[in-house]
Each structure stands twice: as structure tokens, then as C-alpha cells.
C-alpha positions as CSV (number, residue, x, y, z in Angstrom):
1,X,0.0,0.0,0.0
2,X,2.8,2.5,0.7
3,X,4.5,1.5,-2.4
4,X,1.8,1.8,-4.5
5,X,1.4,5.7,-2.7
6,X,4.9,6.4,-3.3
7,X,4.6,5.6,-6.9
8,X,1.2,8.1,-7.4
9,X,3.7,10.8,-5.9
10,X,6.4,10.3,-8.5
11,X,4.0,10.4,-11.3
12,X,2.4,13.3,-10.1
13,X,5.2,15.2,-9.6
14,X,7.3,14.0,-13.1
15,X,3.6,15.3,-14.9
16,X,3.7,18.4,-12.8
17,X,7.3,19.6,-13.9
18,X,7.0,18.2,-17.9
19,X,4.0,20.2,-17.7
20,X,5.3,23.6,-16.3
21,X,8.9,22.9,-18.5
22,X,6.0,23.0,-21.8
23,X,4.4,26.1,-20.7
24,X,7.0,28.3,-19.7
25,X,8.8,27.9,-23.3
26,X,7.5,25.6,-26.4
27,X,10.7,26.3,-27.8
28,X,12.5,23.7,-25.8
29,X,11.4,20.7,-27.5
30,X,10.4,22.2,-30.9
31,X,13.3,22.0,-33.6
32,X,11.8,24.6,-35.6
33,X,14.0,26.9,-32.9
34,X,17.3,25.6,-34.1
35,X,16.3,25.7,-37.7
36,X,14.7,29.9,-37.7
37,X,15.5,32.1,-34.6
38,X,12.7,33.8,-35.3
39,X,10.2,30.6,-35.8
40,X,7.9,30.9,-32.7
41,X,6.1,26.9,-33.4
42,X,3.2,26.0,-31.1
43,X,3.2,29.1,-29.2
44,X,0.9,30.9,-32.2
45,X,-2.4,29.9,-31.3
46,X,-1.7,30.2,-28.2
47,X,-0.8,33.8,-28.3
48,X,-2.5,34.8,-31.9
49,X,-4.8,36.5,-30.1
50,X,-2.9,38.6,-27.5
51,X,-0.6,39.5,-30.7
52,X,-3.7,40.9,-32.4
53,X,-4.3,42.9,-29.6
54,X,-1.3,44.1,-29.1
55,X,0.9,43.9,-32.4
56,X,3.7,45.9,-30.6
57,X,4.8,43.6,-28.0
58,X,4.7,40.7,-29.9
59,X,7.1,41.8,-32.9
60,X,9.2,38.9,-33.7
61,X,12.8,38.9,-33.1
62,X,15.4,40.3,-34.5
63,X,17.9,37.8,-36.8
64,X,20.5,36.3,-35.2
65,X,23.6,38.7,-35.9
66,X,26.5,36.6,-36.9
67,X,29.8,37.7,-35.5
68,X,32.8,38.9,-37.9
69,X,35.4,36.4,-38.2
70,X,38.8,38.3,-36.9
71,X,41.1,35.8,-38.0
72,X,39.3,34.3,-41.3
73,X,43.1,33.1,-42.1
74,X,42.6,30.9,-38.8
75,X,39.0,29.6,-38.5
76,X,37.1,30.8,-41.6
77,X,36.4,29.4,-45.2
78,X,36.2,32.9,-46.4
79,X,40.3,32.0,-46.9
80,X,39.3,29.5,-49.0
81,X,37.1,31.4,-51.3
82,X,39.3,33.9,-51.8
83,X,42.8,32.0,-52.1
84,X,43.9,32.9,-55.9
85,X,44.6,30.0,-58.5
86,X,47.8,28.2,-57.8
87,X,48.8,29.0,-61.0
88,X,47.8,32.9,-61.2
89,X,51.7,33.9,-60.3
90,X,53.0,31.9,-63.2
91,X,51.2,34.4,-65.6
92,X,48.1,32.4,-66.7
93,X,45.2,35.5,-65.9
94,X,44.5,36.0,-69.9
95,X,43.7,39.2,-70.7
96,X,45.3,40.8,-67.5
97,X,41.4,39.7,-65.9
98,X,41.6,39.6,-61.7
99,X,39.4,37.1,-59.5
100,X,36.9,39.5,-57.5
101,X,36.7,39.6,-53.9
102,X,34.2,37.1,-52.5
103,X,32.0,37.1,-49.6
104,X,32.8,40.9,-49.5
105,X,36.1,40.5,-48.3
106,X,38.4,43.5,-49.1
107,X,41.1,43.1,-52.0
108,X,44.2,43.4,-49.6
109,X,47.4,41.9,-49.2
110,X,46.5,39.7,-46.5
111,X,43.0,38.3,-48.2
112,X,44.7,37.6,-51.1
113,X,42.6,40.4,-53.2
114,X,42.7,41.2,-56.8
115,X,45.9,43.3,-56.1
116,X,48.2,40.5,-55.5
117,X,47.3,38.9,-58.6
118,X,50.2,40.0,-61.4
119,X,48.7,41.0,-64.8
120,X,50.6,38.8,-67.6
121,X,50.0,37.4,-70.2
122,X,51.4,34.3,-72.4
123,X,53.3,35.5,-75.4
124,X,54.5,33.3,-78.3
125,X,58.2,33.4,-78.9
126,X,59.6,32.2,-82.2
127,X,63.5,31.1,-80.7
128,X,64.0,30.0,-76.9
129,X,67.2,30.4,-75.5
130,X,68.4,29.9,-72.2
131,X,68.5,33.6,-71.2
132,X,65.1,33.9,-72.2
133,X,61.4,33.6,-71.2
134,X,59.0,31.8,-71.8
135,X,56.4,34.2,-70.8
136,X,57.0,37.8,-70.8
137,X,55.4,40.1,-67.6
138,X,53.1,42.7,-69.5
139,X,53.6,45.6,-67.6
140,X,57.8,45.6,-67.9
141,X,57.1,44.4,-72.2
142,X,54.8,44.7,-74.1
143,X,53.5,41.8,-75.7
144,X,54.3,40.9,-79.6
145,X,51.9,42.2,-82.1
146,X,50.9,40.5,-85.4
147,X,53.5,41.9,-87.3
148,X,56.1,41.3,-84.9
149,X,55.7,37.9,-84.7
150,X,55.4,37.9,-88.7
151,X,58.7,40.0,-89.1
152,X,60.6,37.2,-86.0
153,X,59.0,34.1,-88.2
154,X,60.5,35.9,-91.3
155,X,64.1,36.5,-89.8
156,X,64.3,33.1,-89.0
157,X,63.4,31.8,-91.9
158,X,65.8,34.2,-94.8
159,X,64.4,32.5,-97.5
160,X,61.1,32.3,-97.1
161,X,60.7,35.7,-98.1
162,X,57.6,36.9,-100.8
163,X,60.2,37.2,-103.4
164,X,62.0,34.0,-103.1
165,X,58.7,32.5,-104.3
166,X,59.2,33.6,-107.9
167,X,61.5,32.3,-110.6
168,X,61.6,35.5,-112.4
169,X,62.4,37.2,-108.6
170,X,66.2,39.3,-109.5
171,X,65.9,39.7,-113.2
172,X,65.0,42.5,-115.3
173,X,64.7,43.7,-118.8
174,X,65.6,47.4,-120.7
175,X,64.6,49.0,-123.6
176,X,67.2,51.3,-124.6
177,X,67.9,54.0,-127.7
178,X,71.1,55.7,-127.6
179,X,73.2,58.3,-129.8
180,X,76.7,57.7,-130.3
181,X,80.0,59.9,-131.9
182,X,81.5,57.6,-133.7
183,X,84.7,57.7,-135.8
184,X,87.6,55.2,-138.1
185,X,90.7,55.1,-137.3
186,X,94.0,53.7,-139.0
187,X,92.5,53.6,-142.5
188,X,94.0,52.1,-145.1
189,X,93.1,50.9,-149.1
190,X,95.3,48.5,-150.3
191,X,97.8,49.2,-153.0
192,X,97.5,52.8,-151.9
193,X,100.4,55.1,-150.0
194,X,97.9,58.1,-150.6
195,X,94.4,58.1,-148.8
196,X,92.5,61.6,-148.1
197,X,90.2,60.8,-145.3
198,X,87.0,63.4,-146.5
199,X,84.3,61.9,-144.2
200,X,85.5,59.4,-140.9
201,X,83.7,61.4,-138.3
202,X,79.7,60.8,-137.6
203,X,77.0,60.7,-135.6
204,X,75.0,57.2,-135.3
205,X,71.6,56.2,-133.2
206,X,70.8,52.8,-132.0
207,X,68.3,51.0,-130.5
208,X,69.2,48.4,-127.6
209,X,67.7,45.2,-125.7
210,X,68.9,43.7,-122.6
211,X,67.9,41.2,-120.0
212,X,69.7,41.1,-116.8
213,X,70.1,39.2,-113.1
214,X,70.7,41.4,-110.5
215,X,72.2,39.6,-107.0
216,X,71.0,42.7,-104.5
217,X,69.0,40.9,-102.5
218,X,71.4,38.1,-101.6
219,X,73.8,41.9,-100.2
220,X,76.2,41.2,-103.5
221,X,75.7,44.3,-105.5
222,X,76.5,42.7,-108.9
223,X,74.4,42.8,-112.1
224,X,74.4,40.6,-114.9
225,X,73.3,41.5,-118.3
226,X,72.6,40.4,-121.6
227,X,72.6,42.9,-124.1
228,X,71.8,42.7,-128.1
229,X,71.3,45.9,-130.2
230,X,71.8,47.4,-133.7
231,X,73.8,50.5,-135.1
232,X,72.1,52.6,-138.1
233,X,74.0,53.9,-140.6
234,X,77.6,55.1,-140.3
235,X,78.3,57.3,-143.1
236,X,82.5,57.2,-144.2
237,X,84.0,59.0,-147.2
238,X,87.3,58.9,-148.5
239,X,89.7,59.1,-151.6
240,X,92.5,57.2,-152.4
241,X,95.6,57.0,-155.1
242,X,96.0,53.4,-156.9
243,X,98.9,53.7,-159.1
244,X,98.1,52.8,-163.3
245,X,94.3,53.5,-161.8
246,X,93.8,56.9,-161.0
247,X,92.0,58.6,-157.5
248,X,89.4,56.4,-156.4
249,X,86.2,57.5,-154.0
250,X,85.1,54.8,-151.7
251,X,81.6,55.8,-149.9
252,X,80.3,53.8,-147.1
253,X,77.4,53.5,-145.1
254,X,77.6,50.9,-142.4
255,X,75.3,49.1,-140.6
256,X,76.3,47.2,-137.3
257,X,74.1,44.7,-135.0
258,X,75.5,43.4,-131.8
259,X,75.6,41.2,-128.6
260,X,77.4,41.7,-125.6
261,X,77.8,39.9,-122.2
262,X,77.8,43.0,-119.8
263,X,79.0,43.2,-115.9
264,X,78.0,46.0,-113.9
265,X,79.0,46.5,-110.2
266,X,76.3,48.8,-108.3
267,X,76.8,51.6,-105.5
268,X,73.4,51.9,-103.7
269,X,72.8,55.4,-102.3
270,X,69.5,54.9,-101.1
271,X,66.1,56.0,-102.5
272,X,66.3,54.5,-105.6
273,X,69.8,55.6,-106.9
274,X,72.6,53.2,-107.7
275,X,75.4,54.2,-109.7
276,X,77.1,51.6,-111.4
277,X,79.9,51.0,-112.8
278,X,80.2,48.2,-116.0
279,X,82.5,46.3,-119.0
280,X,81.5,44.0,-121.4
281,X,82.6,42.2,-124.3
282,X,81.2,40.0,-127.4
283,X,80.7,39.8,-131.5
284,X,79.3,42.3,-133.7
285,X,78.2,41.5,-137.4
286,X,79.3,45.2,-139.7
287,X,77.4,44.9,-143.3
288,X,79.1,47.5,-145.4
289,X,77.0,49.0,-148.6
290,X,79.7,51.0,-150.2
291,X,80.4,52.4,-154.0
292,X,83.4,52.5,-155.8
293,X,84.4,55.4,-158.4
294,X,87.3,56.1,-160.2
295,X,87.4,60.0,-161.1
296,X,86.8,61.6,-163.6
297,X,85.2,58.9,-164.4
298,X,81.4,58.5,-163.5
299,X,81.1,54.3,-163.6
300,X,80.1,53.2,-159.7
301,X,80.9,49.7,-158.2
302,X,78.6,48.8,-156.1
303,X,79.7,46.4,-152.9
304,X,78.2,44.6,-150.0
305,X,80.7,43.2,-147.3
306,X,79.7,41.6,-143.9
307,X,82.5,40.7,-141.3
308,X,82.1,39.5,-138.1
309,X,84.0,41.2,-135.3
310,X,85.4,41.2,-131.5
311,X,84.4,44.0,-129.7
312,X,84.3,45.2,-126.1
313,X,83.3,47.9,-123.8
314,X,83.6,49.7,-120.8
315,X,81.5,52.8,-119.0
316,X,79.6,53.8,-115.8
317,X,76.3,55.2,-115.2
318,X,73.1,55.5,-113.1
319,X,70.1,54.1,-112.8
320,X,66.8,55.3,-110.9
321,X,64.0,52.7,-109.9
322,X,61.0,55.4,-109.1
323,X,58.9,52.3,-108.1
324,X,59.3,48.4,-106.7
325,X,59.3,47.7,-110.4
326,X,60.0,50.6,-113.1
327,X,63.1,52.4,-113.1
328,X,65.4,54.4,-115.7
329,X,68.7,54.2,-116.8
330,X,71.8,56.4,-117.9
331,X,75.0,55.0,-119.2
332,X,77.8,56.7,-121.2
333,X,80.5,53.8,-122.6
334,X,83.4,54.2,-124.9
335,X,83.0,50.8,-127.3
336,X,85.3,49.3,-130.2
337,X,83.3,47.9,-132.6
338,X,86.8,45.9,-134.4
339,X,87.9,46.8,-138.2
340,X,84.8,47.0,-140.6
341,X,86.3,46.4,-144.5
342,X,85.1,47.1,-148.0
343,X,85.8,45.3,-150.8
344,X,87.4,43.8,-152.7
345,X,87.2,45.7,-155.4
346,X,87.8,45.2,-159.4
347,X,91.1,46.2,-158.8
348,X,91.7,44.0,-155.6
349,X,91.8,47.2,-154.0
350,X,90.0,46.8,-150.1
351,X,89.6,49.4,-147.5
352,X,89.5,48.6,-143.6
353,X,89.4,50.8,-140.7
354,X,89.0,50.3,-136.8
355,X,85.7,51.2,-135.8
356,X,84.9,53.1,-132.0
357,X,82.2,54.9,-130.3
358,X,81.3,57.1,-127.7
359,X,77.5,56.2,-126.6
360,X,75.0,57.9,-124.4
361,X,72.5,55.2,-123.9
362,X,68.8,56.0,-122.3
363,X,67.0,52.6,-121.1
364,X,63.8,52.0,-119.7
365,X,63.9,49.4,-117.4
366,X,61.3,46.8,-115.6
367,X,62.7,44.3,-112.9
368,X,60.6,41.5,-111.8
């Protein structure tokens, strides 16, 4: 009997305090609390109605303020938000773009902000060596443009310039006309002691052709040239005293066409003028169209004679390329054109001479 009273105690009193421990704060046992600081579970209908009544004392409470971190290097993952990339110091930000502050952390030194990030950027080089970087920092350099790189490829590369491309790259050609003094020397008719020169002095044109390899672009400033042209008429008058014949009068007109195998060494001065100096050599082919008269007689004898010649030349001029391609030329040469003849003759008689000029040659020129 007094165990059964002692138990109705216990009960009582464990129902008593449960009770008393509910009513004096619902938030005890409700997990809404730990959730929402402000979540006020079963208590609302209990108190909806005082609320109503009186909205001012029951406002609900203010948010939980959160204390700063002081130390977020220590104890907070702020640290980690804000730790750069490992591999931002090695110049990989492209385009010089910084990582922003998170979790409004300022950009400092000691949050690892945007100002301890380096702006660089990768550039490409075209030769490494072991003095030099990979990656250049772009605020002490900066970086390699488009041509740059094009101009370092090229230098690496010497011959895989535009020019090299083309066969025709270092030739050219000229068109050339050209006025000469011209004059015979050392004539003499055979059988004869007595020859009156009347006419061995005269002024000739020509017109020239040439084709040419210059080696300027290799830095050797040597030129080349082919160059094939004809001499109009030559006029040469003369009279001459054949014993048991009487004075004769030879009259010439000679024709000449030519080839010669030039060499010209250059002087570059810049802006399109090179000077030049030049020799040459090869074969001319003389076609002589002379008459034959014995005075006072007036019978002509009519002669052609062709002979082929030696000749050679030397001279120095100037040319003037105006553009990559077009250019101009001046060059004044002394040539021997070799020993033209006349004849024979009816009386075995034959006249030969030595032949020279003095030409002022003009040339357009085009090289490729």
C-alpha cells in the first residue's frame, strides 16, 4: 500500500514539472528553434490572439547577428574562397582579368585580393634560348603584335621571303635607244700610200635590248646583263691614189648589230639611286653598202661586205628605280666595234678601218 502511494507521488510530480517545463517555453522541444531564430512553433495559437491585440509587444525577433570572423586566415572558409589559383603567379590571368573579392572581403594583401594577382599574359616566342622567357610580364614588355611575330618568323626563316617565291624574282629587262659619236681610225686601201680621209667622223643612233640578273637581295651588289642591239647607218667617205688606176672615191654607209655579255658592279645610295659602274665584251656583225668610183670617171661599183668582229666595252652610269618595279637608266660607254672592210674591189683594191664609239645610252627598265 505505501509502495503503491509512493509511486502516485512520482507520477504526479514528473507530470507536474513536464507540464510547467512546456508552458514556460515551447521552444524547448520544438526544432523549428534551431532551424529559424525567429520561428515561434506551437506558441501561435496560443498567443495569436494577444498578438492581435497588441501587435507591438509581440514583434518577432530580431535575426541572429553573426559575429565577424577576426582571424578568417585561422578559422574561416572565407580563406578559402578567396585563395587565388595556384597557377595565377606563373602568368596564366588571360587578358590581364583579376578574380573579385568574394564574400565581400576587401582586396588586400592579407586576403589575397585582386591586387596580388600579377597582370601577364602568355606570349608566343619564335626562338628560346636559355637567357630567355618563356612568358614575358606585361607591364615591364609589351606583348608581340601581329607583325612582330610575322617580321621574327621571317628572320628566322631568310628565305622564305615573298620574293623568293618567284622564278623570275632578280631579273629584269631594258629597252634602250642611244646616240653615239662615232669615228675610223688607221685607214687604209690597199695598193695605196695616198688616202685623203673626207668623211671618218659621224653621228650614229641605235636602239638596244637587254635582259639582266641582279644579286641585290642576296647583299652582293653585282648585275648581270645580256645585251643585243643594232647601229644605223655610219656614213665614211674617202679618196684614195692606186697607181696605173687613178683617185678612187670609196663611200660607205655601215650598218652594225651586236651582242654583248655585260657586268655591272652597283653603288646603292638609297632612294632608288645606284650608280654603277660596268665592261663588257662579245661579237658584232658590220654589213658594209659602199660604192666604188674612179674619177673623172662616173662608172660606180657597187659592194656589200659583212665581217664579223670582236668587240668590247667599258663605262659607268646611273640608274633610278621610281617604283618596286619601273626604273630608268643612264650610261655613257666608250666601245670598239673591231675593223669593218670594203671590198674587194675590181682592182683588188679593199679598204678597212678600226671602228669606235662614244654612246650615251637612255634605257627603260622593268625588274621582276
Amino acid at each position: 500500500m505505501g509502495n503503491r502511494i509512493a509511486f502516485g507521488g512520482a507520477l504526479a510530480l514528473a507530470v507536474t514539472f513536464f507540464g510547467a517545463g512546456v508552458e514556460a517555453s515551447d521552444r524547448s522541444y520544438d526544432f523549428g528553434y534551431f532551424l529559424d531564430p525567429n520561428y515561434r512553433g506551437g506558441e501561435t495559437s496560443r498567443l495569436q490572439a494577444a498578438e492581435i491585440a497588441a501587435p507591438s509587444a509581440y514583434q518577432p525577433a530580431a535575426p541572429m547577428a553573426i559575429a565577424p570572423i577576426t582571424d578568417n586566415r585561422s578559422y574561416g572558409f572565407e580563406r578559402f574562397f578567396n585563395e587565388p589559383h595556384p597557377f595565377a603567379g606563373n602568368g596564366y590571368q588571360a587578358g590581364g582579368a583579376q578574380p573579385p573579392a568574394r564574400l565581400g572581403l576587401a582586396a588586400t594583401g592579407t586576403d589575397y585580393g585582386a591586387s596580388q594577382v600579377p597582370n601577364r599574359q602568355p606570349v608566343l616566342r619564335t626562338t628560346v634560348t636559355p637567357d630567355s622567357a618563356i612568358y614575358r610580364t606585361a607591364a615591364s614588355t609589351a606583348p608581340l603584335d601581329v607583325a612582330e611575330n610575322s617580321a621574327a618568323a621571317s628572320s628566322a626563316r631568310p628565305h622564305a621571303s615573298a620574293g623568293d617565291d618567284s622564278f623570275f624574282d632578280g631579273f629584269y629587262v631594258g629597252f634602250g635607244i642611244f646616240g653615239s659619236y662615232a669615228w675610223v681610225d688607221n685607214v687604209e686601201v690597199s695598193g695605196s700610200t695616198d688616202v685623203n680621209r673626207v668623211h671618218d667622223q659621224d653621228e650614229v643612233a641605235g636602239n638596244t635590248i637587254s635582259v639582266g640578273y641582279s644579286w641585290a637581295a642576296s647583299g652582293t651588289p653585282i648585275r648581270a646583263e645580256l645585251e643585243g642591239g643594232i647601229r644605223y647607218r655610219y656614213d665614211r667617205d674617202l679618196r684614195a691614189d692606186l697607181p696605173g688606176v687613178g683617185t678612187v672615191e670609196y663611200k660607205d654607209n655601215l650598218a652594225t648589230v651586236y651582242a654583248l655579255a655585260n657586268v655591272y658592279y652597283d653603288f646603292d645610295l638609297g632612294d632608288g639611286w645606284r650608280p654603277f659602274l660596268g665592261a663588257g665584251m662579245g661579237f658584232a656583225r658590220h654589213w658594209s653598202d659602199s660604192t666604188r668610183r674612179v674619177t673623172p670617171g662616173t662608172t660606180l661599183v657597187s659592194e656589200d661586205t659583212y665581217k664579223t668582229d670582236f668587240i668590247w666595252t667599258v663605262g659607268a652610269g646611273i640608274n633610278y628605280n621610281w617604283s618596286e618595279n619601273w626604273g630608268v637608266g643612264l650610261n655613257v660607254r666608250y666601245i670598239d666595234l673591231g675593223s669593218p672592210e670594203n671590198g674587194p674591189y675590181v682592182n683588188g683594191d679593199k679598204v678597212t678601218s678600226d671602228y669606235a664609239s662614244i654612246d650615251i645610252l637612255l634605257s627603260l627598265l622593268y625588274s621582276f
